[in-house]
C-alpha positions as CSV (number, residue, x, y, z in Angstrom):
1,X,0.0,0.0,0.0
2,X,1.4,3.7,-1.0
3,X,2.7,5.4,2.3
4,X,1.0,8.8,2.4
5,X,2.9,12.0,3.8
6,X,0.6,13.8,6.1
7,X,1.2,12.8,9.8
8,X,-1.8,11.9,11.7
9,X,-1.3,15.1,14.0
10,X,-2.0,17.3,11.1
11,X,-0.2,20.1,12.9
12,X,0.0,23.8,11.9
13,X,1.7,26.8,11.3
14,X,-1.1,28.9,11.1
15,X,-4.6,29.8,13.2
16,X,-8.0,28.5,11.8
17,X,-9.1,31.3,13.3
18,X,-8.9,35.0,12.9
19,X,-5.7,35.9,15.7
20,X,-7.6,39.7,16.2
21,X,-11.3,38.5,16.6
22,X,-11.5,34.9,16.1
23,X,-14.0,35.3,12.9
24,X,-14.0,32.3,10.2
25,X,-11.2,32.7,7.8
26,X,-11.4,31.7,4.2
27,X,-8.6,31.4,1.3
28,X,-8.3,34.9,-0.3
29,X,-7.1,34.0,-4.1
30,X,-6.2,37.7,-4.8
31,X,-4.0,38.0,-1.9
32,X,-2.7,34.4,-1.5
33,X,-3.5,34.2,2.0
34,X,-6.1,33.6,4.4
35,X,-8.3,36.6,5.2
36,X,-11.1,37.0,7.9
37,X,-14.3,37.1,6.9
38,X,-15.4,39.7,9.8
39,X,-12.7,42.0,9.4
40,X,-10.7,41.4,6.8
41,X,-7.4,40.7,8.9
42,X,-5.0,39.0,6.7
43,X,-3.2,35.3,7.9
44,X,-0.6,33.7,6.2
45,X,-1.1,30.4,4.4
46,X,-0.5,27.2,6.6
47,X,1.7,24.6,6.3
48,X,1.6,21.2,7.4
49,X,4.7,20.6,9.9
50,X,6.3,17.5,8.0
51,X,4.3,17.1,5.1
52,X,5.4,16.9,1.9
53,X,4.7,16.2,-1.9
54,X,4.7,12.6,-2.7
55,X,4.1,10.3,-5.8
56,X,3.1,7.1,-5.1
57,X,4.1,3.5,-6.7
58,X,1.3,2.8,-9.2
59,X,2.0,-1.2,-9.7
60,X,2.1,-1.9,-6.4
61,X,-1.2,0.4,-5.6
62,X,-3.5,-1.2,-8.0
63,X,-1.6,-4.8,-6.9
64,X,-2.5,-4.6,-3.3
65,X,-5.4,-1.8,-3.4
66,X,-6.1,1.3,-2.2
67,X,-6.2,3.3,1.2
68,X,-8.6,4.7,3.4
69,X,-9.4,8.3,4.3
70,X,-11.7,11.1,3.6
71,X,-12.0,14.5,2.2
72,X,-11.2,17.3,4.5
73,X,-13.9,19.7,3.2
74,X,-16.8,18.4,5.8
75,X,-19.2,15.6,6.5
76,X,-21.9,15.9,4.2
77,X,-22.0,15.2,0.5
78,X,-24.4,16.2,-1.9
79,X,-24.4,14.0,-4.6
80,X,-26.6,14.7,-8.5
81,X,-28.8,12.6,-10.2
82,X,-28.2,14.4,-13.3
83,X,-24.4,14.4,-13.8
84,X,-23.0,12.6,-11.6
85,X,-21.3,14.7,-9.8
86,X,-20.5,14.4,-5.8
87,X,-19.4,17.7,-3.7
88,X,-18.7,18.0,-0.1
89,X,-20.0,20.5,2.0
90,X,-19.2,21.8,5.8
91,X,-22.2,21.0,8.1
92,X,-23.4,24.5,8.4
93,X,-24.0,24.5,4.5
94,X,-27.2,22.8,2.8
95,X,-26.8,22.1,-1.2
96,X,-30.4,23.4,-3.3
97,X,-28.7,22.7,-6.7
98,X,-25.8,21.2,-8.5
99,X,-22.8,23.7,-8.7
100,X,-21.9,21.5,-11.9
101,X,-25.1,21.1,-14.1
102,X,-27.5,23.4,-12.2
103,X,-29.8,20.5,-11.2
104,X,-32.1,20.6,-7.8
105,X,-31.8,16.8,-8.1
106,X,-29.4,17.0,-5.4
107,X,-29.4,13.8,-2.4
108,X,-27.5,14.8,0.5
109,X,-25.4,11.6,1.5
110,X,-22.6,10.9,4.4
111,X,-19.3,11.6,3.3
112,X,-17.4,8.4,2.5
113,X,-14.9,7.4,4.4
114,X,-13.1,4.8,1.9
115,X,-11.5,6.9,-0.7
116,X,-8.1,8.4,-1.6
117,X,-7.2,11.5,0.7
118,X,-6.2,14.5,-0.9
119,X,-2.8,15.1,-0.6
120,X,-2.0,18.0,-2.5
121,X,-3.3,21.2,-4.2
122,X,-3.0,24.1,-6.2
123,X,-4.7,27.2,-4.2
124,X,-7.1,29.8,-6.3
125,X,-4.9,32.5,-7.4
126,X,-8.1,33.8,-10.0
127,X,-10.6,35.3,-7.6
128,X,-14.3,35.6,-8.3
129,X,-14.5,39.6,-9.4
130,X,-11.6,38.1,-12.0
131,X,-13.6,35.2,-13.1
132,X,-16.6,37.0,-13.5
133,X,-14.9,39.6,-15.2
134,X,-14.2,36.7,-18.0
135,X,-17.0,35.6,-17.7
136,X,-18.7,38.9,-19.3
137,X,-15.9,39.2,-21.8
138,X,-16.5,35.2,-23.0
139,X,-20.4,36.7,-23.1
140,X,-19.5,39.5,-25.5
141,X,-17.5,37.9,-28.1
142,X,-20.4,35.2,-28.4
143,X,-22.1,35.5,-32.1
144,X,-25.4,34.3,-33.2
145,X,-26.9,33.6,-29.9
146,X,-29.8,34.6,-28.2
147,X,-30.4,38.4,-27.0
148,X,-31.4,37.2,-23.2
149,X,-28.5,34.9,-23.2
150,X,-26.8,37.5,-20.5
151,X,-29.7,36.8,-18.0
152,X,-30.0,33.6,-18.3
153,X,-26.6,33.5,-17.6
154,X,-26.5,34.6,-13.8
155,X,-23.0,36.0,-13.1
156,X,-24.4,35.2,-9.8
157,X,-24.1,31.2,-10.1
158,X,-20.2,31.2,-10.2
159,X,-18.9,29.2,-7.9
160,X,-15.4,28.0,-6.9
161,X,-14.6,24.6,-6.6
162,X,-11.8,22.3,-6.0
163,X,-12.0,19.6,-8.9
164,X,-10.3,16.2,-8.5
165,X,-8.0,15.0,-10.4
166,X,-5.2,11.9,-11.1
167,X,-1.8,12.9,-11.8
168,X,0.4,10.0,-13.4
169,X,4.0,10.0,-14.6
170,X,5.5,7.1,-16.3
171,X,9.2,5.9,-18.4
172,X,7.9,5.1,-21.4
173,X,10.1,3.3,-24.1
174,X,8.6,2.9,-27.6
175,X,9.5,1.1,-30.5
176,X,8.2,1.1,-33.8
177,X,8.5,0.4,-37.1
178,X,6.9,1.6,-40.6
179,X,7.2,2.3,-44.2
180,X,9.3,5.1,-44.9
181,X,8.6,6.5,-48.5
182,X,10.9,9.1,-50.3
183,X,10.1,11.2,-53.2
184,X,11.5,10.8,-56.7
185,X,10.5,12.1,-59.9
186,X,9.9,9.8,-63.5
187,X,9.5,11.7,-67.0
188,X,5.7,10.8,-68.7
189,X,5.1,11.0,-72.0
190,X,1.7,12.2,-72.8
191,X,-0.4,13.2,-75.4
192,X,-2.2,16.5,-75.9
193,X,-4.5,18.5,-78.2
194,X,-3.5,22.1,-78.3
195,X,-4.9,23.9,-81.4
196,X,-7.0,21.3,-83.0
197,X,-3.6,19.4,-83.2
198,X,-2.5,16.6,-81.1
199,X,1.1,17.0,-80.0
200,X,3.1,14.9,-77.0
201,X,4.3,16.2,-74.4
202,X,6.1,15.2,-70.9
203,X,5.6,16.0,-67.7
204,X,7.2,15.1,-64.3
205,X,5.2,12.5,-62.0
206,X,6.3,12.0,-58.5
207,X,6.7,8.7,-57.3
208,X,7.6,7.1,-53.9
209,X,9.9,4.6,-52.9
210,X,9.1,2.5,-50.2
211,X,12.0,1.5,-47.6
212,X,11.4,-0.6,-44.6
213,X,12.6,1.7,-41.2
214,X,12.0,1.1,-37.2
215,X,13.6,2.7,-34.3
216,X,13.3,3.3,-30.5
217,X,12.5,6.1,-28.7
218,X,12.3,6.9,-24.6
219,X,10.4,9.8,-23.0
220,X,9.5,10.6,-19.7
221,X,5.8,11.9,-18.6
222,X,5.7,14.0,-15.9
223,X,2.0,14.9,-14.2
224,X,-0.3,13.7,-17.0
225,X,-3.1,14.8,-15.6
226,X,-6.8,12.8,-15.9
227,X,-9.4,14.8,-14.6
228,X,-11.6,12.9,-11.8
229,X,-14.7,14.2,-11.4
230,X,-17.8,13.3,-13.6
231,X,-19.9,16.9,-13.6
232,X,-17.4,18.5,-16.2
233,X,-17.9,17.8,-19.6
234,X,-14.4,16.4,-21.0
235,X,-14.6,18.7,-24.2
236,X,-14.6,21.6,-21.8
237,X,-12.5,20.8,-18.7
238,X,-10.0,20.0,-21.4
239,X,-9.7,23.1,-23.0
240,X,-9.3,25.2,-19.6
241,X,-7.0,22.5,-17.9
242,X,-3.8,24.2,-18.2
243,X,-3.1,23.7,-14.9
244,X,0.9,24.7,-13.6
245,X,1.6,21.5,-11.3
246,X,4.9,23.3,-10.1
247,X,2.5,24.8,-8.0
248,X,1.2,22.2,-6.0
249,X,1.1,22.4,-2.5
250,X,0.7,20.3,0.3
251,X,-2.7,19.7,1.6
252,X,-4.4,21.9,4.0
253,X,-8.3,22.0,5.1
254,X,-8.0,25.8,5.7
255,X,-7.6,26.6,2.1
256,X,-10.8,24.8,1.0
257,X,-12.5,27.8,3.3
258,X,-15.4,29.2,1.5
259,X,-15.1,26.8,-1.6
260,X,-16.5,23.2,-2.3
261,X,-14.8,20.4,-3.2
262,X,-15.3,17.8,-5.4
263,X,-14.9,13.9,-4.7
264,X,-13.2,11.8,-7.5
265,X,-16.0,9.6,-9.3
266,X,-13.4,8.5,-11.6
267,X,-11.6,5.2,-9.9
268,X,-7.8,5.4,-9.9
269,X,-7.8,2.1,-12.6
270,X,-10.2,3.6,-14.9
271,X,-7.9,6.6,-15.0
272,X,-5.0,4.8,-15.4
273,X,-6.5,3.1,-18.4
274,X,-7.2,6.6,-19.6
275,X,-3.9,8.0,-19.1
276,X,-2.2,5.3,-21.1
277,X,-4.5,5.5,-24.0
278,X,-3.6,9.2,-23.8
279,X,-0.1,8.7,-23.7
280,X,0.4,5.9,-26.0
281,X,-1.4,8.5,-28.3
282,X,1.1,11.0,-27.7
283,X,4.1,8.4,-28.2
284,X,2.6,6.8,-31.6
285,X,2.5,10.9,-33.0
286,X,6.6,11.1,-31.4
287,X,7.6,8.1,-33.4
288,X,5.7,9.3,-36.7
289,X,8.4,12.4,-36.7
290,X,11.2,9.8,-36.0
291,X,10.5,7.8,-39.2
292,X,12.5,9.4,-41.5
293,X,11.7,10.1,-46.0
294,X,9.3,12.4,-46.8
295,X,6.2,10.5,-46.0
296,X,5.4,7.0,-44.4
297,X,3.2,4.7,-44.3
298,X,1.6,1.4,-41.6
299,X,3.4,2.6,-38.8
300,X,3.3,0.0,-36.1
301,X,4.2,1.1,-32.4
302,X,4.8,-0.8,-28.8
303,X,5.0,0.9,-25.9
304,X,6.8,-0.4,-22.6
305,X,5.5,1.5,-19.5
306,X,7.7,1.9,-16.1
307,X,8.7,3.5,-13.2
308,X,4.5,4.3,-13.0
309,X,3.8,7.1,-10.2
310,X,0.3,9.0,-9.5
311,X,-1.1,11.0,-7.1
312,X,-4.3,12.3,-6.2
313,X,-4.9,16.3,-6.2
314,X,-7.6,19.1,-5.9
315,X,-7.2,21.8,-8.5
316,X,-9.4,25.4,-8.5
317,X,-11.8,26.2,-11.2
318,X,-14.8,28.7,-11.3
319,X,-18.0,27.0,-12.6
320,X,-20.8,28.6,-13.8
321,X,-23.9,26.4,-15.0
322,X,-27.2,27.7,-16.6
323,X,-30.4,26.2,-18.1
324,X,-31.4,27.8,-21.3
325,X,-34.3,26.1,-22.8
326,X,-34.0,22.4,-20.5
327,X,-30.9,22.6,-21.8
328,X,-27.2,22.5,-19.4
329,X,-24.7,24.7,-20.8
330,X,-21.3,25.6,-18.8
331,X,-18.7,27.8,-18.5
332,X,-15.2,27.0,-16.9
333,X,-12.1,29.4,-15.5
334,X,-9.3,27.8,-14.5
335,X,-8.9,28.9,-11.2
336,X,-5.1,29.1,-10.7
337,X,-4.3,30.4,-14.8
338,X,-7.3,32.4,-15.7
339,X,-7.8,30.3,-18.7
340,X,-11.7,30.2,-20.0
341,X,-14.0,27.1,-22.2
342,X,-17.7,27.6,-22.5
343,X,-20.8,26.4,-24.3
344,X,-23.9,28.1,-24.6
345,X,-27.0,28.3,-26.9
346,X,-27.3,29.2,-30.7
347,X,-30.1,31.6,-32.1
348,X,-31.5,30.0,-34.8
349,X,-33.2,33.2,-35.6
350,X,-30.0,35.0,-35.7
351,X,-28.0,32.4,-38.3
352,X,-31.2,32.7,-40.3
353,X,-30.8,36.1,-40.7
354,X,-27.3,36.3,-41.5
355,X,-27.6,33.5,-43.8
356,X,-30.3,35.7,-45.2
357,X,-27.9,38.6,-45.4
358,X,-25.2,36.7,-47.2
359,X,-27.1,35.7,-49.8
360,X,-28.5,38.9,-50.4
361,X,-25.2,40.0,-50.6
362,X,-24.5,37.2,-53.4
363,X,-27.3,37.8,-55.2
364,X,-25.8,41.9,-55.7
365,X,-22.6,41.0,-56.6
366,X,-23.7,38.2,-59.2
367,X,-26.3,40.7,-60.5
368,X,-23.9,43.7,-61.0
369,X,-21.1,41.5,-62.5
370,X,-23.9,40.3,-65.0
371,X,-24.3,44.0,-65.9
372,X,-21.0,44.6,-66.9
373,X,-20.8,41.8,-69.3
């Protein structure tokens, strides 16, 4: 079983209360600290005495299976029928609809006390008047959808939450082998008709010769990152999820003040299984630029995976979900790069009219060009 670096005493550096008046304290992404909600004293960050950043053996993890623990956020999960998606809350705090899909099919649910533990995290350095300033910019450059879109898109509904994800490094060597084809060039003969004549002609055809090439290659994946939570659609998540692991930090419940936090729904093996599809993807594109000609063709690849590693992380992004005719549509900021995905509703009414406009605009130009013959 993987030996996890926070020590049981979980002790601090830090208050989890306000030193001046003992109010609640809450992560402050625009200052990078903790900040007290009553007034507005400013704490620094705390650190776990002892703990530290670890990657854990992934052979010997899925071999002997999996440890116990539960995520620090509180004791109460709401979990939705809709998407899937489970979020813990503190106790004081009661869950009306889903921060990922907007749903009120929300079932509260004791926390589960047989998952992975947290370890590490990147804190929210984008805060919400940032977020919802992109929020209103992604808004404006939206064409051809419809004029109320802005108020059914509450700016209201943004919320912050810690999403989980699987982080997996690996030593992967690849071999592969494939037809390497290089250009040459053969004079045709051909026969033409150029004034009511027929003449002959030649002309230069490329042709390809064929060579039989292989090689090895050995790269090193370092935080491939496989997002663990089921209320993000994969399209979008994956476009925001620029995510600096450099910045990871090791686990603290404070930081999670005034923010939810998501519990992984995908199982470490099923994102293993994704993670090497994904980077035996990436390794077959690496060995098409090692065979060598100008073109190639059957290329045939193995992959030998080692020295596998993963760890389990919270990372920050602002989520704002809204119904526009029964119909879920997101929008995404990472929280620690400020990096934006969206959906959102067409206007059918809108493309019709521009279509409209565009062919009126064809019509004029084919008309005056007929006038000028």
């Amino acid at each position: 079983m993987a030996e996890y670096s926070l020590p049981v005493s979980d002790d601090r550096t830090a208050p989890e209360t306000c030193p001046n008046c003992a109010g609640k304290l809450h992560w402050d992404a625009a200052a990078g600290q903790l900040k007290c909600e009553s007034c507005g004293t400013l704490v620094a960050a705390p650190v776990v005495v002892g703990a530290r950043i670890v990657e854990h053996d992934l052979a010997a993890e899925l071999a002997t299976g999996r440890p116990t623990g539960r995520l620090g956020a509180g004791s109460q999960q709401m979990r939705c029928s809709e998407c899937g998606a489970v979020v813990e809350f503190p106790d004081h705090i009661t869950a009306k609809k889903c921060e990922f899909c907007d749903s009120p099919a929300v079932l509260a649910e004791t926390a589960s006390e047989d998952h992975y533990l947290p370890e590490s995290l990147v804190p929210f350095a984008i805060d919400r008047a940032t977020a919802t300033v992109a929020f209103r910019a992604w808004l404006g450059r939206l064409w051809f959808r419809p004029s109320n879109l802005a108020e059914k898109a509450d700016i209201s509904e943004l919320h912050g939450v810690y999403v989980p994800y699987w982080t997996f490094d690996a030593e992967v060597t690849s071999s592969w082998s494939a037809d390497a084809g290089y250009y040459y060039y053969e004079t045709e003969t051909y026969t033409t008709t150029e004034n009511g004549k027929s003449v002959t002609r030649t002309r230069q055809v490329r042709k390809v010769r064929w060579v039989p090439a292989s090689g090895r290659r050995h790269d090193r994946h370092d935080d491939h990152l496989v997002c663990a939570s089921r209320g993000l659609p994969d399209a979008l998540q994956r476009k925001m999820a620029d995510f600096q692991t450099g910045a990871l930090r090791p686990y603290a419940r404070e930081i999670l003040q005034g923010f939810s936090a998501e519990s992984y729904a995908v199982e470490l093996p099923d994102a293993w299984a994704r993670a090497q599809g994904e980077i035996a993807d990436l390794q077959e594109r690496r060995c098409a630029g090692d065979v060598p000609g100008d073109t190639q063709r059957g290329l045939r690849v193995s992959n030998r995976f080692e020295a596998t590693r993963f760890k389990h992380v919270l990372l920050p992004v602002w989520i704002a979900a809204f119904r526009y005719k029964q119909k879920v549509f997101r929008f995404l900021v990472n929280g620690q790069t400020g990096n934006v995905s969206g959906n959102a509703p067409y206007s059918l009414v809108k493309i019709a009219l521009f279509t409209l406009l565009l062919l009126t605009i064809a019509t004029g130009i084919f008309l005056l060009w007929q006038g000028q013959q």
